[in-house]
C-alpha positions as CSV (number, residue, x, y, z in Angstrom):
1,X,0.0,0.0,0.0
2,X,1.0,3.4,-0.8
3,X,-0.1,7.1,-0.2
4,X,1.4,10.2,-0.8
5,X,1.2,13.3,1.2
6,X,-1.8,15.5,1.4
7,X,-0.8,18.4,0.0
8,X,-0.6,16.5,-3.1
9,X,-4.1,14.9,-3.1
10,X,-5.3,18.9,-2.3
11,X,-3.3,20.3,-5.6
12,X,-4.8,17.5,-8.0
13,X,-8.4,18.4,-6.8
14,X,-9.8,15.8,-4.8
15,X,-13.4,15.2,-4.6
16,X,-15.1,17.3,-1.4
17,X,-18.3,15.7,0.3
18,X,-20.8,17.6,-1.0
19,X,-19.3,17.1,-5.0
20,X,-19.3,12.9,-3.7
21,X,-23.2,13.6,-2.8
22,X,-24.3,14.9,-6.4
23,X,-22.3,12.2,-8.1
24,X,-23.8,9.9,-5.8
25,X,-27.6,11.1,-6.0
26,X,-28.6,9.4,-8.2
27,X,-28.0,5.9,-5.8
28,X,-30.5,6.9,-3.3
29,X,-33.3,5.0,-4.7
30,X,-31.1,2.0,-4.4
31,X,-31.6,-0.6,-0.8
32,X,-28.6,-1.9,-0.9
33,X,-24.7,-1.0,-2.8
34,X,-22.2,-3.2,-3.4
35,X,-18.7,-1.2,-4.4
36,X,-16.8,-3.5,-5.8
37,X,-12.8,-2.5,-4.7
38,X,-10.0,-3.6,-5.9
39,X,-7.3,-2.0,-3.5
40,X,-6.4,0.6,-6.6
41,X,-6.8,4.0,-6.0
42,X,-10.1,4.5,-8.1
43,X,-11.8,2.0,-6.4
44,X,-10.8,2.5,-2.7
45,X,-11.3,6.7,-3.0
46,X,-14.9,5.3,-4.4
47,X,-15.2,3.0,-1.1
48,X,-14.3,6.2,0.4
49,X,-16.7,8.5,-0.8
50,X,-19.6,5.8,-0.4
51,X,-18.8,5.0,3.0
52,X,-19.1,8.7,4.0
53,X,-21.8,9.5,2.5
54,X,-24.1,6.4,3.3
55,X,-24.1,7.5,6.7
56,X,-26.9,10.5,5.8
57,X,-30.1,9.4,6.5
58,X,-32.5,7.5,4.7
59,X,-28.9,5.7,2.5
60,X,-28.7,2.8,0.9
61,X,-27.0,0.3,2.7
62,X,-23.5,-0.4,1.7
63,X,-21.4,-3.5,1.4
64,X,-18.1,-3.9,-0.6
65,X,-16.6,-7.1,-2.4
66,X,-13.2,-7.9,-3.4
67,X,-12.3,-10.2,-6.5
68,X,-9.2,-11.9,-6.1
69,X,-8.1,-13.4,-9.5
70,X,-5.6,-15.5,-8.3
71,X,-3.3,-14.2,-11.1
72,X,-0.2,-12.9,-9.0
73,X,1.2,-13.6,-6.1
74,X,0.5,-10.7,-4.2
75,X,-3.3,-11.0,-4.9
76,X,-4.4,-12.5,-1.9
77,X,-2.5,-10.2,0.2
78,X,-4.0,-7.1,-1.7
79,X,-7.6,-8.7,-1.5
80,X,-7.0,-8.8,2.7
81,X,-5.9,-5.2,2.3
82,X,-8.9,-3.9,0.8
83,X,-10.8,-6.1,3.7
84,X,-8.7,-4.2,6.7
85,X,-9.5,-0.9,4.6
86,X,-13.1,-1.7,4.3
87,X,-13.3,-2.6,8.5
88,X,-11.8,0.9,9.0
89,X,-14.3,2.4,6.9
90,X,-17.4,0.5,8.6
91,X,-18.0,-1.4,5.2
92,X,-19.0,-5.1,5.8
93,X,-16.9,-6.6,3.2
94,X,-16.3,-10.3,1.2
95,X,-13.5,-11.4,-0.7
96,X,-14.6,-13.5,-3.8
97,X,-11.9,-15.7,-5.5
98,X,-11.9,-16.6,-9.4
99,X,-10.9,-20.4,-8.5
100,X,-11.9,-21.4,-12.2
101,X,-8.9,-22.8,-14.8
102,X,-6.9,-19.6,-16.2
103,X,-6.5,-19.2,-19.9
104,X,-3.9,-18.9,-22.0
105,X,-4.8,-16.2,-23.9
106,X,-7.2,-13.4,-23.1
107,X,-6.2,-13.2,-19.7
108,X,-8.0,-9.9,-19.3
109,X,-11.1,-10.2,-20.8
110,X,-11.9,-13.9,-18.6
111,X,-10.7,-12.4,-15.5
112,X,-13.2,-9.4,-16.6
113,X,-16.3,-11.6,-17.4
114,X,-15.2,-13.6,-13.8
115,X,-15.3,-10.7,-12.1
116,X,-18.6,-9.5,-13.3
117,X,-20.2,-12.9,-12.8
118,X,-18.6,-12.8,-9.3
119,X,-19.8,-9.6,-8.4
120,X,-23.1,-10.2,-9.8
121,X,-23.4,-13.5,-7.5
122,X,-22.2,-11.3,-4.5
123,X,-25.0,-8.4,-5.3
124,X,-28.1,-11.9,-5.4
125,X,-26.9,-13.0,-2.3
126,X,-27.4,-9.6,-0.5
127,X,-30.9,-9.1,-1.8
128,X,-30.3,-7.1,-5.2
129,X,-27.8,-5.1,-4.8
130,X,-26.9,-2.8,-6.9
131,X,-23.1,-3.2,-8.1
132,X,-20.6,0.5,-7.9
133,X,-17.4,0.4,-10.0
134,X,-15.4,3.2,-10.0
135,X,-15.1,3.9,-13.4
136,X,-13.7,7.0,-14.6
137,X,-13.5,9.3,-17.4
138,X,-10.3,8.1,-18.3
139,X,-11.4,4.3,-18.3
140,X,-14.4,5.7,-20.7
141,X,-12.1,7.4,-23.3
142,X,-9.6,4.2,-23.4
143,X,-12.9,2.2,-23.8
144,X,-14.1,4.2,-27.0
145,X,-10.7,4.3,-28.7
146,X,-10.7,0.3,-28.4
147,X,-14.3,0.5,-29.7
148,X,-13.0,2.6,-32.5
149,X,-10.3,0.3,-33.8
150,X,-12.8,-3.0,-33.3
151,X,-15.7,-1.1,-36.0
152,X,-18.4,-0.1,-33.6
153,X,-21.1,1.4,-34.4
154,X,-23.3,4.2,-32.4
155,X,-23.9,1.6,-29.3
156,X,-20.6,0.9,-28.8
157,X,-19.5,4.7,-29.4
158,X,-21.7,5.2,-26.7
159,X,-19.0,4.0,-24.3
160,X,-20.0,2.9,-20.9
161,X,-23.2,3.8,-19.5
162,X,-23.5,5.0,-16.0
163,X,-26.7,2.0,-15.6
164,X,-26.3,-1.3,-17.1
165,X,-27.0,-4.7,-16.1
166,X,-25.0,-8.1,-15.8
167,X,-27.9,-11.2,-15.5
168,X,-30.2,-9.5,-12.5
169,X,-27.7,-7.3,-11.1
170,X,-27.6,-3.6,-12.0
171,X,-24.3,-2.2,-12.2
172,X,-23.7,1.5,-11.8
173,X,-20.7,3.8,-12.7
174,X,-21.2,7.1,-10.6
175,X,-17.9,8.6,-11.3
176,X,-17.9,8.7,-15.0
177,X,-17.3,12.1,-15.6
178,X,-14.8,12.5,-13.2
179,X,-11.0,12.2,-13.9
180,X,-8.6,9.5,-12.8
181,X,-5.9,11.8,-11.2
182,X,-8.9,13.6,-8.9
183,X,-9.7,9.5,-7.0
184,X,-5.9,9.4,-7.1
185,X,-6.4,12.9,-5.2
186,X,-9.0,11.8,-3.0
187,X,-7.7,8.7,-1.8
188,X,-4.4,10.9,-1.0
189,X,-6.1,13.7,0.6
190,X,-8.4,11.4,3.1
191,X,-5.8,9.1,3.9
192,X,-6.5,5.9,1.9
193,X,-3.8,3.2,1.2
194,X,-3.7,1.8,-2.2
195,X,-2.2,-0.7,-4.3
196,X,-0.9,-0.6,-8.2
197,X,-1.6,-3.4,-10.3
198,X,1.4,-4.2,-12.4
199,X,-0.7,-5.4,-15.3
200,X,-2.2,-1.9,-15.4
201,X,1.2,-0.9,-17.0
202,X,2.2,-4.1,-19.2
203,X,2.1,-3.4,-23.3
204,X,0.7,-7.3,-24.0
205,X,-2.4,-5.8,-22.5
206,X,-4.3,-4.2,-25.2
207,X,-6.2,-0.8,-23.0
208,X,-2.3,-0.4,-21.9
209,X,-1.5,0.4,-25.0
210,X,-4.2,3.1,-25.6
211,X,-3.9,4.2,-22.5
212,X,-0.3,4.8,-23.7
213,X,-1.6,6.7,-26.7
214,X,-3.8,8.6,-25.0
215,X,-1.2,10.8,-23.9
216,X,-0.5,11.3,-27.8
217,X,-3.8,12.1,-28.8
218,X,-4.6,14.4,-25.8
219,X,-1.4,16.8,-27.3
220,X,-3.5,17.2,-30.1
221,X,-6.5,17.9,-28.7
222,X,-8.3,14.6,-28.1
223,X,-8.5,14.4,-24.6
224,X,-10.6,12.3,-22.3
225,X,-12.6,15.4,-21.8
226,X,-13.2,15.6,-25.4
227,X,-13.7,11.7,-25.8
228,X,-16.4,11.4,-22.9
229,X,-18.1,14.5,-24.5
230,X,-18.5,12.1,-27.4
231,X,-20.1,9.4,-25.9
232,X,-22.2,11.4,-23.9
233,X,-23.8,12.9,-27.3
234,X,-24.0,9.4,-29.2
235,X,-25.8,8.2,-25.7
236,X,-28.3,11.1,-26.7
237,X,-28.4,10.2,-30.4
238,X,-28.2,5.7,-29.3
239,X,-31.3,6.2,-26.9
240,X,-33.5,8.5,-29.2
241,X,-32.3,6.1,-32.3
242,X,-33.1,2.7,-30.4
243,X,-36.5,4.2,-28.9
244,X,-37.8,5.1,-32.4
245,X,-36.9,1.5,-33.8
246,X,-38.3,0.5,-30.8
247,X,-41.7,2.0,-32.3
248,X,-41.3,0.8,-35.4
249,X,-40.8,-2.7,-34.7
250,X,-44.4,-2.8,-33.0
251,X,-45.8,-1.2,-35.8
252,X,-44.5,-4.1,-38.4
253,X,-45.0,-7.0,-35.8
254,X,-47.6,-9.4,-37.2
255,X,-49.0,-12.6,-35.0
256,X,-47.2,-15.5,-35.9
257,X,-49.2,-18.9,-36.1
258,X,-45.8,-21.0,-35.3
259,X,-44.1,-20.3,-32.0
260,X,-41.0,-19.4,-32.0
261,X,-41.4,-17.4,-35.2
262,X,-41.3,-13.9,-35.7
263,X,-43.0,-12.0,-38.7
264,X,-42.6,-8.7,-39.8
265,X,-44.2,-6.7,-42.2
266,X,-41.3,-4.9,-43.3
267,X,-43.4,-3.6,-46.1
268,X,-44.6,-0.6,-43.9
269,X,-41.4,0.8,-42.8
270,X,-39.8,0.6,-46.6
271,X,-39.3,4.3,-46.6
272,X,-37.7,4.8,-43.2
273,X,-34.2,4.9,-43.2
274,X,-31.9,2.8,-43.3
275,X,-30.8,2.6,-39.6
276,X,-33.9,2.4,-38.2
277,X,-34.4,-0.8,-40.6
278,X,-31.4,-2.1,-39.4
279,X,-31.6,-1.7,-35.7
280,X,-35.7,-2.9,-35.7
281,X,-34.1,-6.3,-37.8
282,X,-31.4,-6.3,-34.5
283,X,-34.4,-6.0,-32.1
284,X,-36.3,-8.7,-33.3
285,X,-33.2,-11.1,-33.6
286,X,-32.1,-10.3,-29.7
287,X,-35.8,-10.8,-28.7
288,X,-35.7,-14.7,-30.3
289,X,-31.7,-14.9,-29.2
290,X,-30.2,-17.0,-26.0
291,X,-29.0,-14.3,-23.9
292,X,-25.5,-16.3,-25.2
293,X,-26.7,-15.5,-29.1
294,X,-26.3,-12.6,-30.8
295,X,-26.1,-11.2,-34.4
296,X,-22.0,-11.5,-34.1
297,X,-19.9,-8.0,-35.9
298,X,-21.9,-5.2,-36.6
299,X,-20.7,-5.5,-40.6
300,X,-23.0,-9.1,-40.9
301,X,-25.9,-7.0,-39.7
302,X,-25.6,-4.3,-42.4
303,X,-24.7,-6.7,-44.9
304,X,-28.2,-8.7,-44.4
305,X,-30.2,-5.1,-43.9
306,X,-28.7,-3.7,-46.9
307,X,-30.2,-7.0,-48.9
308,X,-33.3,-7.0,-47.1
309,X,-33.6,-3.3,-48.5
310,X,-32.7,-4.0,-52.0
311,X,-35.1,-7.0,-51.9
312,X,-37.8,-4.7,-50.5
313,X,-37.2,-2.0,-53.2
314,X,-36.8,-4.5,-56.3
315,X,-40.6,-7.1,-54.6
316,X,-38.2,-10.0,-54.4
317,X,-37.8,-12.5,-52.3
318,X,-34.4,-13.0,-50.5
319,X,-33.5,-15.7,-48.0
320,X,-30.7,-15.3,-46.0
321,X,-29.1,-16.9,-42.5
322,X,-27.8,-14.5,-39.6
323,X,-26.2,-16.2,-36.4
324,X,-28.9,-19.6,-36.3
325,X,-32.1,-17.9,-37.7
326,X,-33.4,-17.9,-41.0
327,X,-34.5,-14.6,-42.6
328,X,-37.0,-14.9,-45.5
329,X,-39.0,-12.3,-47.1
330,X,-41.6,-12.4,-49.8
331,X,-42.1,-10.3,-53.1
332,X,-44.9,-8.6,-50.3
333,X,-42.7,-7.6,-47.4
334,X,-43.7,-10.1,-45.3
335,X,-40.4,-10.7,-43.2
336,X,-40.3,-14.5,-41.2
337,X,-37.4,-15.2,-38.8
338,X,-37.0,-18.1,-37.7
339,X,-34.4,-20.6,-35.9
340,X,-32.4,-22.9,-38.7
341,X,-30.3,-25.6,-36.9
342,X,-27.2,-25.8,-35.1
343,X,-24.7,-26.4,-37.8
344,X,-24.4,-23.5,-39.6
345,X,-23.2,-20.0,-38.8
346,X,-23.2,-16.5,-39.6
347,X,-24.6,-15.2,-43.1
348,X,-25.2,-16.9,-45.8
349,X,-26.7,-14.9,-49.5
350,X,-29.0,-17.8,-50.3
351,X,-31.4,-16.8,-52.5
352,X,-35.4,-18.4,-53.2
């Protein structure tokens, strides 16, 4: 554990109590928090803030988790450090251990999904917690640059949301807008040990290496400021976007006299544009999905829309096959999705 003086935590801008209380506002409807803490310094100024501030009345009550990951040596030692931290605070806290078989590759993104699933457990057993990561602005700009280079579209521009979910667990990011440097700050100025992961500096890691660029692109004016003012707006544009295909996919549903089939009458939404055809085709394929399906790269999508709206244009029929369901239309319009088997993958331009 490490801390530096004060004075420093005061010059970088740590977070007073009454700034910790708007950012946290928004958590007051919740019954219970679970902040998940790591023994970083973004997580334990978090744990810092939270305990402090659930002591108002008429405040959630607060629990914290630690996932140890088993990866290096000093885990276990860190994950008892964030406990002793936690007793100090007054935060009843568990320590959660990824005992599953490590892989080879993608270290990151399993211990990631492990921790998630962990946490998620961990918030059940309370009662429905609600799960707090300390998330930061600077997380959220390294996440949209990696979004960037991997071809997302709007949703993924979007970046992290401060409300998602994982299974029945709500996680919330409170801290989104606030800079890394200013938890650093705050866990310096109120006197809260912390850790640094080593891995948070290794190159094999991919979000090292943006986070190593970052510091490129923020001398010429792309900044985490300027990156989390981005997905702030395409959250605006996502959410108005997703709620008017949301509309439109009501308007072309048709009853279907086979369960487990979906018809559309695609007919009545020719005109629209071509996004909001797209994302009501992506609606309708995550409502027959398993939560583990999914249309795969966003390219396969707007390869099948973009034949589905040549088809609609020319009255022809197409047939194609997108991640186990068949998509056929008729000369009419008439859209029918359905699940093909389990052997085949992806899509296929088959034509009837």
């Amino acid at each position: 554990m490490s801390a530096l003086p004060e004075r420093a935590g005061e010059a970088a801008g740590a977070i007073a109590a009454d700034e910790a209380a708007a950012f946290f506002a928004p958590l007051a409807r919740e019954t219970r928090l679970l902040v998940a803490v790591s023994g970083g310094p973004d997580s334990v100024a978090l744990t810092g803030l939270l305990a402090a501030w659930a002591l108002g009345e008429g405040r959630p009550a607060l629990h914290a988790a630690t996932v140890d990951h088993g990866l290096r040596a000093e885990s276990a030692d860190e994950a008892a450090a964030a406990g002793f931290l936690c007793e100090r605070l007054g935060v009843p806290h568990r320590i959660l251990r990824w005992e599953a078989p490590k892989p080879a590759n993608g270290v990151q993104a399993a211990a990631r999904a492990a921790r998630y699933d962990l946490l998620a457990r961990e918030a059940c057993r309370l009662g429905g917690a609600a799960i707090v990561t300390a998330h930061t602005l600077d997380d959220q700009a390294e996440t949209l640059l990696m979004r960037m280079a991997h071809g997302s579209g709007p949703a993924g521009l979007a970046g992290m949301r401060f409300r998602s979910r994982r299974g029945e667990a709500e996680i919330l990011r409170p801290l989104l807008d606030v800079a890394k440097a200013r938890l650093i700050a705050t866990a310096q100025a109120r006197g809260l040990p912390f850790v640094h992961d080593p891995s948070n500096a290794n190159p094999r890691f991919e979000r090292v290496r943006w986070r190593a660029a970052a510091a490129f692109l923020s001398e010429h004016g792309l900044d985490a400021a300027r990156l989390g003012l981005l997905a702030r707006r395409m959250t605006r544009q996502e959410e108005a976007l997703d709620a008017l295909a949301a509309a439109a996919l009501e308007r072309v549903r048709m009853v279907s006299p086979v369960e487990g089939m979906m018809r559309l009458g695609l007919g009545a939404i020719a005109t629209e544009p071509d996004e909001i055809l797209l994302r009501v085709v992506a609606k309708a394929l995550a409502e027959m999905a398993d939560a583990a399906e999914s249309y795969g790269r966003l390219e396969r999508l707007e390869a099948c829309a973009a034949a589905l709206r040549a088809a609609l244009r020319e009255g022809v029929a197409m047939r194609r096959t997108l991640s186990g369901f068949i998509l056929s239309l008729d000369p009419g319009g008439l859209l029918t999705i359905r699940p093909e088997g389990r052997r085949r993958r992806g899509v296929h331009p088959a034509t009837s």
